[in-house]
N, C-alpha and C positions, 0 to 999 in steps of 0.2 A: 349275347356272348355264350349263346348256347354250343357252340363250338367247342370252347375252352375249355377243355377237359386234362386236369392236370393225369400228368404222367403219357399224355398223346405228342405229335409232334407239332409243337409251336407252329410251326409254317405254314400246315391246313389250316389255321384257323383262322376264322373271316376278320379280314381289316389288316391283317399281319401280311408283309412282306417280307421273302429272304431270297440271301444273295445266293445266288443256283449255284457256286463254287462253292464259298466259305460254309453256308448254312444261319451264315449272322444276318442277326434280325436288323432290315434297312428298312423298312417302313409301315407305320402305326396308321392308318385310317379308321379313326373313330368320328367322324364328324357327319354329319347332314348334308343335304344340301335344300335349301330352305326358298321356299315363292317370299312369303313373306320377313322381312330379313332383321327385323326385330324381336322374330319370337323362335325361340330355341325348342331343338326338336327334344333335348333332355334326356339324351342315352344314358348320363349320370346326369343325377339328380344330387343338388343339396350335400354334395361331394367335397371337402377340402381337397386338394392335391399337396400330400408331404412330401418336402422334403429330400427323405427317403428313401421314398418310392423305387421301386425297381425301374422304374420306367427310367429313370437316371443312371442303370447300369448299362442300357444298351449305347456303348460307346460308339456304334457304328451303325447308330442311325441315320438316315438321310433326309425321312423324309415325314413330319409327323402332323397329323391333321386330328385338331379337338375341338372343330368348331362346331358351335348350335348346341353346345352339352351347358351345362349350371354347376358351375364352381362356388355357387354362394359368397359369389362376390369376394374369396379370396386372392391373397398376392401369387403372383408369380413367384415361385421358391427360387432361390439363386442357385441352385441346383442345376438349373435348365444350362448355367453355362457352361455344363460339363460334356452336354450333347456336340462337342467341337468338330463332327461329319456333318451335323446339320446343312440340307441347300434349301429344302421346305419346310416354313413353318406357317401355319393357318390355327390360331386361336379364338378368331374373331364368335363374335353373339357365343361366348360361354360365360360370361359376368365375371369373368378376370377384372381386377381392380386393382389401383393403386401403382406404385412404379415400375419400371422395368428394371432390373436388377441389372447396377453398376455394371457387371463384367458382361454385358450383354454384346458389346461394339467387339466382344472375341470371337462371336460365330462367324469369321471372318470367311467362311464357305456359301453362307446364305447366299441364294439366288433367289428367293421369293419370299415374303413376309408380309402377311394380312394380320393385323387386329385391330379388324374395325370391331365395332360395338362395344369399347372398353365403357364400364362401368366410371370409370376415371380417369383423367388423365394420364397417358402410358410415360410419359416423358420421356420419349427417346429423338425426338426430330435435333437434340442436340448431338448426340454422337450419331447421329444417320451416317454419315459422310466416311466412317471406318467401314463401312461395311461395303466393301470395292468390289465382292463379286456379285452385287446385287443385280439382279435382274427386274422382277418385282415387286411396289412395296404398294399397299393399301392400308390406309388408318382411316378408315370412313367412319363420321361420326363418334370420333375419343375425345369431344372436349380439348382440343388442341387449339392452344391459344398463341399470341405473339408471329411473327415473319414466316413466311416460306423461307426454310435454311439458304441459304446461299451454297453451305456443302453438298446439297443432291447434285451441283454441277461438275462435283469431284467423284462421282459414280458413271464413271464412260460405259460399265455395261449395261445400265440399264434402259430398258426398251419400254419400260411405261409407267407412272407413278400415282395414284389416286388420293386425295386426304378430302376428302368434299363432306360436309355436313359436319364441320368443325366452327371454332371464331379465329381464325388467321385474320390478318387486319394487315395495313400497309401496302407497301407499294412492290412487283416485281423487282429481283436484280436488276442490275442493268444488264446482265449477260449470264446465261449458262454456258460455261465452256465444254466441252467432247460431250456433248447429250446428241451427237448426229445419229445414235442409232435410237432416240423414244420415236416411238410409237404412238403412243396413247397420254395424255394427263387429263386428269380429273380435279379440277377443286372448286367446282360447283357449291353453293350453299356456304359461301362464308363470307368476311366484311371483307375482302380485299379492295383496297383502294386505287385510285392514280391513274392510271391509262395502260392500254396492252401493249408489253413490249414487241418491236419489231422482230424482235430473235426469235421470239415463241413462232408467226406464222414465217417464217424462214426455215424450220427444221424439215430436215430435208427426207426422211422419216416421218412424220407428223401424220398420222392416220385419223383421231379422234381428238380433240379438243371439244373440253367444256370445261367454262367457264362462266357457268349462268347463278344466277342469284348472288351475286356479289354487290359494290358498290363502286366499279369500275365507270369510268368517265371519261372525255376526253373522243376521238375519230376514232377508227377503226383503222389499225396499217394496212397497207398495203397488202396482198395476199402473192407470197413468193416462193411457197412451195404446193406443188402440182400432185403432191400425195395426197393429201386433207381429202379424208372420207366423210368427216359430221363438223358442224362446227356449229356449239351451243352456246351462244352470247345472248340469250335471254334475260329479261330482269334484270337491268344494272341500268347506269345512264350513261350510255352510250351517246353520241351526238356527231352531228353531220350525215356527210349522206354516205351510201354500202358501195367501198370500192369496185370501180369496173374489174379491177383481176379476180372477181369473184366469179366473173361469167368464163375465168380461165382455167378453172378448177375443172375436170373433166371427169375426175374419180368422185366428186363429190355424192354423196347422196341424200344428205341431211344437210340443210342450212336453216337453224332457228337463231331470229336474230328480234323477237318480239317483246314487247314490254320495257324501251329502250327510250327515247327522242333522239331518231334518228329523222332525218331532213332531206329534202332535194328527191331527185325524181329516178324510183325506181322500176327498168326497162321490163317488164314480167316476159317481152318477147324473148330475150336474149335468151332465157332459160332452155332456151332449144339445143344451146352448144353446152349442157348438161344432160348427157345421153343418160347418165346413171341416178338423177335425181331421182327422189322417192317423194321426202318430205321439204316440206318449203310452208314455214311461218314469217310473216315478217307482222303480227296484231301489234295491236297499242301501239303503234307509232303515229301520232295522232296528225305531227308536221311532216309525214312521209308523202310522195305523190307517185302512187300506181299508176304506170302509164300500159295502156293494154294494144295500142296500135291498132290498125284500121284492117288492117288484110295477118294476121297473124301468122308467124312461122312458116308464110309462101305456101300454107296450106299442110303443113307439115306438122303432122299429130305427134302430141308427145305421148307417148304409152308409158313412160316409164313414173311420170308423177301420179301418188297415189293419196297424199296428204296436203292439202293447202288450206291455209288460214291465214286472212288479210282482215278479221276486224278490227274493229276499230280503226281503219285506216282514211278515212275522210273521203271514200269511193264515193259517184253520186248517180255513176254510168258502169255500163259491163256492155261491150256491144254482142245481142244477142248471137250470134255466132261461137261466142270466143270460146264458151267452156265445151262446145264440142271437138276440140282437139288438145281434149284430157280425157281420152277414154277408160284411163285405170283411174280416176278419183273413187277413193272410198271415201274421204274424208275432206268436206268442205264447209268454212265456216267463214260465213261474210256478214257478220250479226256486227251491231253497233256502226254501220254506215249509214247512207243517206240514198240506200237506192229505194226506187218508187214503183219500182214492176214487177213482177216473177217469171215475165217473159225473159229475162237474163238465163232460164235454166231451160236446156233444151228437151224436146219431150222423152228423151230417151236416154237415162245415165245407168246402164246394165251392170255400172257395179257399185255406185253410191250407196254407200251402208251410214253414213251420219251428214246430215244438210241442218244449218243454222243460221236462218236469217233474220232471228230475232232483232229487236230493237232498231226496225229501219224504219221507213215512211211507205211499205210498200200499197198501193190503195190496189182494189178490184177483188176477184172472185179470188178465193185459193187456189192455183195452177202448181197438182205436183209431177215431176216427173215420172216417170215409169221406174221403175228400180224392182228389180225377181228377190233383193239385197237390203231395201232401206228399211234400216231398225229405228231408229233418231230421227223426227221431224219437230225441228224447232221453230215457228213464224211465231213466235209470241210478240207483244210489243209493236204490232203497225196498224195500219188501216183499215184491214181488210173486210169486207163486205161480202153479204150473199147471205144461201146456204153452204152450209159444210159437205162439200161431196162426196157422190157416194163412191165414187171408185176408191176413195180412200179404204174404202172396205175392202179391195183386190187385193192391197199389200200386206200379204198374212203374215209378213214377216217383223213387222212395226214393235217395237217394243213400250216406246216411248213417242208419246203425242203431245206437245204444246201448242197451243192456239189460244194462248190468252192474254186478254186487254187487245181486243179486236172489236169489230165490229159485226162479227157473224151473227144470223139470225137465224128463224126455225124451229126445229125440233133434233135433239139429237138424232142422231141416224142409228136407227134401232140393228140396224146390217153391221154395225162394228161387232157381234156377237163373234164375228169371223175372225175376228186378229185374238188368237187363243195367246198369243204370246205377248198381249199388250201388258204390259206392267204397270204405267202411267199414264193417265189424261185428266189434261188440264186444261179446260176450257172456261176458266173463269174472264169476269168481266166482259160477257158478251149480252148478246138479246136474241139468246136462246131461250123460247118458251114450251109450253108442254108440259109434259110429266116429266119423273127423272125414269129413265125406262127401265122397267124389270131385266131385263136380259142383261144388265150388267154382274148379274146371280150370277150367269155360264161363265163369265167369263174369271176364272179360275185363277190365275197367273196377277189380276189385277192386286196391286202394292198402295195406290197412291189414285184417288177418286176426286177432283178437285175441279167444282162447278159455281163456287160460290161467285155473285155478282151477276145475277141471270134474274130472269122473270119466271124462273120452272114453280108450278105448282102443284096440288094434290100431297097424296102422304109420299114416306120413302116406304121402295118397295120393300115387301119384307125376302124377298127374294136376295137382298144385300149381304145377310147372314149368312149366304154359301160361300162368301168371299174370305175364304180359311186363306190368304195370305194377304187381307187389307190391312194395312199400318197408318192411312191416312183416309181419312173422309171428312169432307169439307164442303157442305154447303148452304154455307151463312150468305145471307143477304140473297135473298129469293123469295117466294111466296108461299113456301110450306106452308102443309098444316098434318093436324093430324095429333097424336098423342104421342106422348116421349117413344122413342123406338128401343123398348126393352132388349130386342131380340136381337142386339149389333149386340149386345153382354156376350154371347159365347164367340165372341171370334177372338182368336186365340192370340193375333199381331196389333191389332187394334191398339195403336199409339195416342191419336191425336180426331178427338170428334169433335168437330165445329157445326153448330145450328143456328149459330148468332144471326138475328135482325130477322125471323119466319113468324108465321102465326102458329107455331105448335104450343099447344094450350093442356088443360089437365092438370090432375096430381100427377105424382111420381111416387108408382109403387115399386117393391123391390119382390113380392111376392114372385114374380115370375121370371125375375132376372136372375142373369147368371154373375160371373163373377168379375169381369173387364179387368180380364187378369195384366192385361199390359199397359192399359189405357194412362196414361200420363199427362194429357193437356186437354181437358174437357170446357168449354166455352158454348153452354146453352142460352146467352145475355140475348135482352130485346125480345122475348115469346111471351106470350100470356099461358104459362106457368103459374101452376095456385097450388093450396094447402101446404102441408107441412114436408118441411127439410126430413127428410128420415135419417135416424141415424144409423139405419141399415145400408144407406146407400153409400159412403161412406166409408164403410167396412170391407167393401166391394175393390177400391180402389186400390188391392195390395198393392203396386206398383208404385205408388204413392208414399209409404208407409215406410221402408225402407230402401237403399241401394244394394242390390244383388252385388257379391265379390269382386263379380266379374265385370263390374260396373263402377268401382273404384279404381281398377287399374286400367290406365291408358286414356285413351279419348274413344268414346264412341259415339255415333249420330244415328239421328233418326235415317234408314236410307238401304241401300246396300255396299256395304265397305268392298267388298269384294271386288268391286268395278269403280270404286270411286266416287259411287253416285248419290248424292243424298237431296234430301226435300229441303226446301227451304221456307220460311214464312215471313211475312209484312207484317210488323206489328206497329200501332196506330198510339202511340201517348202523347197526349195533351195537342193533337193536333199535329204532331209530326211523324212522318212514314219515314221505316227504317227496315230496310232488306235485311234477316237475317238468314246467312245465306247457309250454314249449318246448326240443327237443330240438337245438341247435345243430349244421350237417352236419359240424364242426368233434371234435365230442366223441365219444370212438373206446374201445372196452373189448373185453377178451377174457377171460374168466372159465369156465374147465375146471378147476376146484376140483371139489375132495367126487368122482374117478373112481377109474378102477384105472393110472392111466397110468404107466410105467417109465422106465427108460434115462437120458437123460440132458436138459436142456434144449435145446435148437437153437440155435447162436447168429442162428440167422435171426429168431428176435425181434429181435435188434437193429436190424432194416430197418424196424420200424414207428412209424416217426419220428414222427408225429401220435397216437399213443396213449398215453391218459390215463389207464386202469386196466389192470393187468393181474394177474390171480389166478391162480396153479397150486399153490393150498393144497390140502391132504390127500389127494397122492397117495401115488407113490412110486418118486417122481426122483431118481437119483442121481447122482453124480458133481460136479463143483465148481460154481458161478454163474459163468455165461458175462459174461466182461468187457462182452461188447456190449450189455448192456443199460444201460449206461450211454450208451450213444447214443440212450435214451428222452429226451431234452431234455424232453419236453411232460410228462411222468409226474408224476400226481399222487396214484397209488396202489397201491402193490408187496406182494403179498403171496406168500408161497413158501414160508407155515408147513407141518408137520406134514410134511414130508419126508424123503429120507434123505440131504440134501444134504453134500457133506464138501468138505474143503480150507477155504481161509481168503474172507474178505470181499475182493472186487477192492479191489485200492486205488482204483480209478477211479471208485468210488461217492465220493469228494470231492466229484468236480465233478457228482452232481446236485444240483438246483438246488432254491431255497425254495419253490417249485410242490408239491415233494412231501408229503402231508400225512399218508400213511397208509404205515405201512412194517411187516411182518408178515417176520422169519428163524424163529419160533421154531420149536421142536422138530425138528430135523434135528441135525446132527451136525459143523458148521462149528466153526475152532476158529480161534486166533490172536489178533491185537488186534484191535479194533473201530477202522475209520480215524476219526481223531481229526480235528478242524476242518472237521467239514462237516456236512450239511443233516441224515445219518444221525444222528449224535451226540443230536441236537436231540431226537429218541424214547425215552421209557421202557423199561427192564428189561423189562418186555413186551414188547420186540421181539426180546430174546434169548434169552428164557430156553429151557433144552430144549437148550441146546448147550453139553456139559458145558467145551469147549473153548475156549470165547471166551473174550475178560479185556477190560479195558477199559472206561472210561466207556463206557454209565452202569452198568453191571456195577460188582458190588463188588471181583470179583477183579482184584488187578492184575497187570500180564503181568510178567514175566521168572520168573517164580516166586517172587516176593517177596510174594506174597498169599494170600488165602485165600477161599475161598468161603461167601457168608453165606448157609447154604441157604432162612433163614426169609425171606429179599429175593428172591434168584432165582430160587428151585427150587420159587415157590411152584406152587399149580393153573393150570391152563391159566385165562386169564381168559375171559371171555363174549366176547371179540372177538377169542379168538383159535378158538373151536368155532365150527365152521357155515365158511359161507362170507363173504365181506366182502359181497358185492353181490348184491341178489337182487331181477332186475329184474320189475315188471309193468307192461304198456304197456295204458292205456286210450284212445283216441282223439284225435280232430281238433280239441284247444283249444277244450273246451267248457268245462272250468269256471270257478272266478274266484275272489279273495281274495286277500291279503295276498303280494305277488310281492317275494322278496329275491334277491341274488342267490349262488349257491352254485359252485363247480367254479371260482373265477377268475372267476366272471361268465363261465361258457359256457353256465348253464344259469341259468334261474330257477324258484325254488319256492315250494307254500305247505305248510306242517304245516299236517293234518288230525287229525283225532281219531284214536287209537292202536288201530284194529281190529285191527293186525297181530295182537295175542294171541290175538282172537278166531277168528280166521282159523286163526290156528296149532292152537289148539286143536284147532278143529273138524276140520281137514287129519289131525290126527293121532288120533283116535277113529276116524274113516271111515279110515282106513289101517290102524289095528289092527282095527278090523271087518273089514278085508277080506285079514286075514291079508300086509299087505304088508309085507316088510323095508324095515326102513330103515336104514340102513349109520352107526354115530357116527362120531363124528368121531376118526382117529389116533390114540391119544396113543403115549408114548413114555417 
């Protein structure tokens, strides 16, 4: 507002409008315009708006724009009804809250009206229907509950209307009457229920419809108007099979109609009598049947599709032909089928920039197309065999590499030094042998390094330390060796360092380490690791210690939000695999189970006040449980079995909290009561047993010596959750896959259960470890 210089003329100054006769001020542009639409750009700040305000004198305003500014969550002044010129108003993302003031239905002039991102419900969809010159109205995301009005049908002039990211519930009118002139509707992201009226795809006008994430059910109408530009029926439960007047739509250019049960057999020929198609999803229709024909479109290339995604569609064939008359595909994804070849992809796709055919059966060599374009190569999840080849190295443009849970062999290919813009590779669970190769140093841009489940051996190189933007390194279950890798301490992104199940042995000094200032989920379990816990190392882990400001509000993930893309990992408890498929920066673990380590614990765990697991089962620690670990407040999983721990249980273990869900004392040598009335108690005899000395719920022995021990309840075998380790991470990639998302950790993380390979895996981990003569160390007992 450096403009606004009082005593000058109002009308130069920027944002202000005036009428070129009168001189009267007609329009206020103070707003933003925002990429991201929940965060405010804040030209006022922590501002109330009175009242009083001048800004309520300009009677002959038109037009006034305050979005992306911070009202600190105050009301709309009833004031505002005195702006009676008003045609535009835009208040949306400025933290306005609370009602809209009674005489609101008088701005009988309004022609356009945005407030989305109300902090609360704005309560006006009951008087919407006064306001008769409307043109457009958008409430995205205000907590707007109860029916779509019936009165938007008493607004003839409006040509488009938005409310999407609300909870609207129920079923459509059965009719909107004079809506011939919308355009557009948006109400995506809310519970609507019942089936799609006929009327809605009748508007004869009708340019954009969506209608996705709801809970609509029932066929699909008929399709009777020839305007329909997009049409978004994603996510709902949709059912039956995709009307043929679909293939009559000739302006179309988006049709997503995936994540539905939809049935019966869709013609993918036909799409040729859509000149203007772009995008075309029909995934997750699992009883859908893609019919692809034998000679396609008489030869006749479609250039104008540039988007297709049929996973998850029960494909099992693609006749090698067919995707050559899509020569604009940028984007194809045929992952969660059942096809078996890679000969489907012709050798030359000049504009494909993302291919995904994860989760199929494909067997044989990797075969990639030629692409000057592809950044995204997803074959994770099938057969495939060989080496990894090397023209893979041609494509400098790759950003992201998955190849894992395959059956590649070899050596890595030391020629990827060339893809300077690779951000991810994932080539875990193969029989890749060798070293891990130095020249991943060069490669600058790398984010996410994930080789775990390989036969690679020797140290890591220390060349890894140049990798000033790795947030991920992962690789556990391989044949390292070598001594802890002090020197990964100064990378400055360094989230998540996994070394689990290698032979890296030694103490762990801190003398030369730096600070692993972001480090959050460290899992060095199963190495022959020795001496003492330092409690310098520890102190290292700020990240740990507390949550950054900017790490309480919102949601963030391990990943890059930017683009949507984040890592995911497998976490392994008691035998069961579970995808979690975002890794919250929030959710913090340290698991140095299954070593040689001694002495005593440090009470400098106590400092790491934002972690959530912490493991130091099956070494051989002694001395008592440091009180301070009761300053885990966040702890939602303690285990400290198979040790030579003594003395008695803090009493200070009362006060942790219902958070904790996994609690692991056994086999040490702890004795005394078990503290009574707290979150501990809550745990089965499987968390004590092994400690001849405890008494106490939920033990059978009772303390003072008036009991007796029931050795067939306590003293039984170690159970399956208390051998091994609690957590046994594998980290695959940047949020590629998809399915059934719940939520686990407190809702820090979300997952999906997949099919139960881990045996298989296990298995095979452990024949190729006895073939290759390697110790494996069991587990304590006592």
């Amino acid at each position: 507002m450096a403009t606004w210089k009082e005593g000058s003329d109002c009308c130069l100054w920027e944002g202000v409008t005036c009428d070129p006769f009168t001189s009267h001020v007609v329009g206020l542009h103070l707003g933003c315009d925002q990429v991201l639409p929940y965060t405010p750009c804040r030209r006022f700040q922590g501002t109330d708006l009175h009242r009083n305000s001048s800004l309520f004198h300009l009677r002959h305003l038109r037009s006034l724009d305050l979005s992306g500014n911070d009202f600190n969550g105050s009301a709309i002044p009833s004031t505002f009804t005195q702006l009676t010129s008003l045609a535009h108003l835009n208040l949306s993302r400025s933290r306005f809250s609370g009602h809209i003031p009674l005489g609101f239905s008088r701005l009988n002039k309004l022609v356009s009206l945005d407030l989305s991102y109300f902090s609360r419900q704005p309560m006006i969809l009951a008087s919407i229907g006064n306001l008769k010159s409307l043109d457009t109205l958008y409430l995205s995301d205000c907590s707007l509950s109860g029916s779509v009005p019936a009165s938007i049908g008493n607004l003839t002039s409006l040509t488009g209307f938005g409310l999407p990211g609300n909870s609207l519930s129920g079923r459509f009118p059965v009719n909107y009457i004079g809506l011939n002139s919308i355009q557009w509707i948006d109400l995506g992201g809310n519970l609507l229920n019942g089936t799609i009226p006929s009327w809605m795809l009748a508007l004869p006008s009708l340019h954009w419809l969506d209608l996705s994430s709801n809970l609509l059910t029932g066929e699909i109408p008929e399709f009777q108007s020839s305007s329909l530009g997009a049409i978004l029926l994603q996510q709902n439960q949709l059912s039956g099979p995709v009307p043929n007047t679909i293939f009559n739509l000739v302006n179309v250019s988006e049709i997503h109609l995936g994540s539905n049960r939809l049935s019966g057999v869709f013609h993918l020929d036909r799409i040729k009598t859509l000149e203007n198609l772009r995008r075309l999803s029909l995934s997750h229709n699992n009883n859908i049947s893609i019919l692809f024909g034998s000679t396609p479109h008489n030869s006749t290339r479609i250039s104008s599709l540039e988007f297709l995604d049929l996973s998850s569609c029960n494909i099992t064939r693609i006749p090698s032909f067919y995707l050559d008359f899509f020569p604009s595909l940028s984007y194809l994804d045929l992952s969660h089928n059942f096809l078996t070849s890679m000969t489907i992809l012709p050798p030359h796709m000049e504009s494909l920039q993302y291919l995904d055919l994860s989760y199929n059966m494909i067997e044989g060599p990797l075969s990639i197309p030629w692409s000057p374009q592809l950044q995204y190569l997803l074959v994770d999840n099938n057969k495939l065999t060989g080496r990894m080849p090397h023209h893979i190295c041609n494509i400098t443009t790759l950003d992201v590499i998955n190849l894992s849970n395959n059956s590649l062999s070899g050596s890595i290919p030391e020629c990827l030094v060339n893809l300077t813009d690779l951000t991810v590779l994932q080539l875990r669970t193969n029989n890749f042998h060798g070293s891990v190769p130095s020249i991943f140093g060069n490669m600058s841009s790398l984010e996410n390094l994930d080789l775990n489940g390989n036969t690679l051996g020797g140290p890591l190189p220390q060349s890894l330390a140049a990798c000033k933007e790795l947030q991920v390194l992962d690789v556990g279950n391989n044949e390292l060796n070598g001594v802890f890798p002090f020197w990964l301490s100064s990378l400055p992104e360094l989230k998540v360092l996994i070394l689990h199940n290698n032979s890296f042995h030694g103490t762990i000094t801190t003398e030369s380490m730096d600070s692993f200032p972001m480090l959050r989920i460290l899992d060095i379990s199963n190495n022959y690791f020795n001496g003492l816990l330092p409690a310098s190392l520890f102190h290292k882990f700020r990240a740990m210690m507390m949550l950054q400001e900017s790490e309480k509000v919102g949601v963030n993930y391990i990943g890059r939000s930017s683009t949507d893309e984040y890592y995911y990992v497998d976490l392994i408890v008691k035998g069961q695999e579970m995808m979690i498929t975002k890794i919250l920066t929030i959710f913090t673990t340290v698991d140095l189970s299954n070593n040689y380590f001694h002495g005593s614990i440090p009470e400098a765990i106590g400092e790491l006040k934002s972690l959530k697991h912490l493991n130091l089962s099956h070494n051989s620690l002694s001395g008592p449980i440091p009180s301070s670990l009761v300053n885990l407040t966040e702890l939602e999983a303690l285990d400290l079995s198979s040790n030579q721990l003594t003395g008695e249980i803090p009493p200070q273990f009362t006060s942790l909290t219902s958070s904790l869900a996994k609690f692991n004392l056994s086999q040490n040598s702890l004795q005394g009561p078990i503290p009574q009335g707290s979150q501990i108690q809550t745990f089965d005899n499987t968390s004590y047993i092994g400690n001849e000395g405890l008494c106490g719920l939920p033990l059978s022995k009772k303390c003072g010596g008036d009991g007796h021990n029931d050795h067939d309840e306590d003293s039984e075998p170690e159970s399956e959750s208390n051998g091994g380790t609690l957590f046994d991470w594998k980290f695959a990639g940047a949020g590629y896959g998809c399915g059934l998302v719940i939520g686990v950790s407190t809702a820090y993380v979300m997952f999906i259960i997949r099919k139960p390979r881990w045996l298989v895996e296990m298995i095979d981990n452990w024949i190729r470890r006895q073939h290759q003569a390697r110790r494996w160390r069991p587990a304590i007992r006592f």
